[in-house]
C-alpha positions as CSV (number, residue, x, y, z in Angstrom):
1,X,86.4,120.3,186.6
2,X,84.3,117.0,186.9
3,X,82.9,116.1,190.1
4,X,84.7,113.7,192.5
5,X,83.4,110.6,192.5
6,X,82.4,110.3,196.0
7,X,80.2,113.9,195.4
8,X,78.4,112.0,192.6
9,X,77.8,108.9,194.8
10,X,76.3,111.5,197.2
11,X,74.0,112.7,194.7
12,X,72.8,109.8,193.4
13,X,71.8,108.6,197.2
14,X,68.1,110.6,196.9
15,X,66.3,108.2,194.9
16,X,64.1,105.6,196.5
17,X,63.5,102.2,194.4
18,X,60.7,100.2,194.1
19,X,61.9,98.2,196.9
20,X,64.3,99.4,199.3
21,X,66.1,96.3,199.3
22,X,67.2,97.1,195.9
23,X,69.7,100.2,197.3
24,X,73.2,99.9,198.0
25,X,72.7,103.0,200.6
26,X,71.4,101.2,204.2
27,X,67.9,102.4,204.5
28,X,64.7,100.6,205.6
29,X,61.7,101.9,204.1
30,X,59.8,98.3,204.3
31,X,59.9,96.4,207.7
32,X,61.5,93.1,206.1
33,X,64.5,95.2,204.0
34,X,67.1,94.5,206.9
35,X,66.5,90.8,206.0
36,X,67.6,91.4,202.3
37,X,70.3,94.3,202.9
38,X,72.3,92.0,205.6
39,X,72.2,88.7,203.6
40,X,70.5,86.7,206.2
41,X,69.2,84.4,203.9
42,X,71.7,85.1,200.9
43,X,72.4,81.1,200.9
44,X,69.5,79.0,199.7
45,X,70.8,76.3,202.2
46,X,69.3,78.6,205.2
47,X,66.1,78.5,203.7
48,X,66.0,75.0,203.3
49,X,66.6,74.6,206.9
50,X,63.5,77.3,207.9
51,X,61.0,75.1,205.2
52,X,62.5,72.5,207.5
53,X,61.8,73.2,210.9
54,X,58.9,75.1,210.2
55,X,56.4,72.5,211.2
56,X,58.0,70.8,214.3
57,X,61.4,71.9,216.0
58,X,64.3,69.6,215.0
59,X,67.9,68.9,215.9
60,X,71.0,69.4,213.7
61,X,71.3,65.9,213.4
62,X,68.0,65.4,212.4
63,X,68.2,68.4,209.9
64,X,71.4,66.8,208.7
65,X,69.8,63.6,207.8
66,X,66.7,65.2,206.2
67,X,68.0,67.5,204.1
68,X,71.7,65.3,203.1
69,X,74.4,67.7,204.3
70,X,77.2,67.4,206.7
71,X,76.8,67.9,210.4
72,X,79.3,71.0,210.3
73,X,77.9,72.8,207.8
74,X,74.2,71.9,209.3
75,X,75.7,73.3,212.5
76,X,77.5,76.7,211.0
77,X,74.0,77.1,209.4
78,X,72.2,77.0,212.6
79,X,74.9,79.5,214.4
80,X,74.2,81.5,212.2
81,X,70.5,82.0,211.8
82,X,70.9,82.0,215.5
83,X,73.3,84.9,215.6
84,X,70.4,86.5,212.9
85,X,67.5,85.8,215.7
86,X,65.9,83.8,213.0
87,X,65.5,80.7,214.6
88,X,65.2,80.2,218.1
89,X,66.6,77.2,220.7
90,X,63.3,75.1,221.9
91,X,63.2,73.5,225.3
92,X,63.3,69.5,225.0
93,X,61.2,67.5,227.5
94,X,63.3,65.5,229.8
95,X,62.0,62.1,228.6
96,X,62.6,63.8,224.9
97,X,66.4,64.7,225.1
98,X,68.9,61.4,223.8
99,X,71.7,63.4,225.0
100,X,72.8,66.2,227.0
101,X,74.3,67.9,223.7
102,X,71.4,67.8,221.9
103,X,69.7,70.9,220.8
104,X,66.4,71.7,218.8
105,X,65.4,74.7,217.0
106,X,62.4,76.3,215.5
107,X,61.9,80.1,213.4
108,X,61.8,82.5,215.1
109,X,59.0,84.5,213.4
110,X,55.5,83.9,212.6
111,X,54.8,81.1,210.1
112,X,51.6,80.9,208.8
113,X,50.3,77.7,207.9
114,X,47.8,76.9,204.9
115,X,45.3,75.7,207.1
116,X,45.4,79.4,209.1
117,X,45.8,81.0,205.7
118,X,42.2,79.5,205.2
119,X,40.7,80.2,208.1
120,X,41.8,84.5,207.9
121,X,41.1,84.0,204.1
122,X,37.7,85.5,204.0
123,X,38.5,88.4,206.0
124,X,41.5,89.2,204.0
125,X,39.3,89.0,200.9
126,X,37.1,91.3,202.4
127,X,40.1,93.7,203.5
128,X,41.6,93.3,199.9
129,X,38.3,94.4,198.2
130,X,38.0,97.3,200.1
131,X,41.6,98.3,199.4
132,X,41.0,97.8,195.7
133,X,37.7,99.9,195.8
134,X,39.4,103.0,197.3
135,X,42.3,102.5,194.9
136,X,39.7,102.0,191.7
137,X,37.7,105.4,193.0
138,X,40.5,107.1,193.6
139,X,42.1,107.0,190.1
140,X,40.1,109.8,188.2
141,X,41.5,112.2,191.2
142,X,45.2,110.4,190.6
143,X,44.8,110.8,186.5
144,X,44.5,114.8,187.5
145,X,47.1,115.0,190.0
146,X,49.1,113.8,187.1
147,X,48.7,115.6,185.1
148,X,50.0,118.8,187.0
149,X,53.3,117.0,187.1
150,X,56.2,117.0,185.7
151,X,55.6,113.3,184.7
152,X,52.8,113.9,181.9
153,X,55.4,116.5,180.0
154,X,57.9,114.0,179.4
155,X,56.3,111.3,177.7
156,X,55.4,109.5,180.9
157,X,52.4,107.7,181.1
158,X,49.5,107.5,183.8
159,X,49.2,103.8,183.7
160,X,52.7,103.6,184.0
161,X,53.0,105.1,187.3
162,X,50.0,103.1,188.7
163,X,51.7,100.6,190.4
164,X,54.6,103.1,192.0
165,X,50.9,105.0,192.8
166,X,49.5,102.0,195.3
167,X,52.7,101.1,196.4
168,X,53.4,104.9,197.8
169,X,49.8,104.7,199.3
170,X,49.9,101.1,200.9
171,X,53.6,103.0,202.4
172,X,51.8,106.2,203.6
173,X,48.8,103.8,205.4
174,X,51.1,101.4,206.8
175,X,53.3,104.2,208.2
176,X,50.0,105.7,209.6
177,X,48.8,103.0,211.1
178,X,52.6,102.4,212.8
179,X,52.0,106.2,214.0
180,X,48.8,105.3,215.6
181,X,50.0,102.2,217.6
182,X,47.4,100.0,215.4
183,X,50.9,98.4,213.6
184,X,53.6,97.5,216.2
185,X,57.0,99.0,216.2
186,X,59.6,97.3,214.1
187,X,61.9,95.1,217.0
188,X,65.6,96.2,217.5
189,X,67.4,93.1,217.3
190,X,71.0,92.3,218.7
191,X,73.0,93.5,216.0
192,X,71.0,96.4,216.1
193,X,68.6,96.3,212.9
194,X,65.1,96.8,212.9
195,X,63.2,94.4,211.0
196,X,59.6,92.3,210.9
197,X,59.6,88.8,209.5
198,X,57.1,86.4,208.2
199,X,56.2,83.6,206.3
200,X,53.4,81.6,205.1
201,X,52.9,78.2,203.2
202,X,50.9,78.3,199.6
203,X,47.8,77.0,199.6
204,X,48.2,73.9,198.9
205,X,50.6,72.4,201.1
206,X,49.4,69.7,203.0
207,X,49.8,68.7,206.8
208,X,52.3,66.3,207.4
């Protein structure tokens, strides 16, 4: 008799992708994987509204003006990353507001800008090379580890598995660190997902 299809759905729940964000089954491997799993920025428009206000704090009618849409669907945009706790209502100065209705918004997660990109850049280079020397040293004792696996009998190759290999031990660190208080706890957030968020401009952007 052939199994029942929700046994088989069971069994093929063990396998972990490449990016957790990838699964169908509600894990959270990765901090930002809530993000992608509950379509919080499934609709471009959202993300046009975050490149938006990411600079200075702006009102829906301002937002609709900028970016040519319709007041309502500016403001069912904003509701909603509201509701998602990623944006965030800012306080308008008195002499600021041009009505009582008015309302400005800003993200509500850590944007960092191309001019603090340059400033943590040569530290992070310095961080990166390190990373890369442990992972170049530590090859030989992967490429014999290997080949005690399963892997190596069935036509799989070493330099195929190398990037599933630093993405396992950047996982393992990370998790380490989180054990060790030097990586903060991932936030609960209302609708009860735990998830980090971030964003950073390229290089070249330049200030407005």
């Amino acid at each position: 008799m052939a199994d029942h299809p929700s046994a088989q759905r069971q069994d093929t729940r063990a396998l972990r992708f490449a990016c957790s964000c990838a699964s169908a089954v509600p894990v959270a491997a990765d901090p930002w994987v809530a993000i992608a799993k509950q379509g919080k920025l499934a609709d471009g428009t959202k993300e046009l509204i975050l490149n938006a206000l990411h600079r200075r704090p702006r009102s829906g009618i301002q937002l609709a003006r900028e970016l040519d849409l319709s007041p309502p669907a500016v403001h069912r945009h904003l509701a909603e990353l509201l509701d998602s706790e990623l944006i965030r209502e800012e306080p308008i100065p008195p002499d600021e507001r041009r009505s009582p209705a008015e309302r400005r918004y800003r993200p509500n997660f850590p944007i960092v800008l191309a001019g603090d990109r340059r400033a943590l850049e040569p530290v992070l280079g310095q961080l990166a090379e390190a990373m890369a020397e442990v992972f170049r040293s530590g090859q030989p004792a992967l490429a014999e580890a290997f080949a005690r696996t399963n892997l190596s009998t069935q036509d799989e190759r070493f330099e195929a598995l190398l990037h599933y290999l630093y993405a396992a031990a950047a996982r393992l660190a990370r998790e380490r660190l989180e054990a060790e208080g030097l990586l903060p706890d991932w936030p609960e957030h209302r609708d009860g997902s735990r998830w980090v968020w971030w964003a950073e401009e390229p290089p070249e952007t330049e200030v407005e």
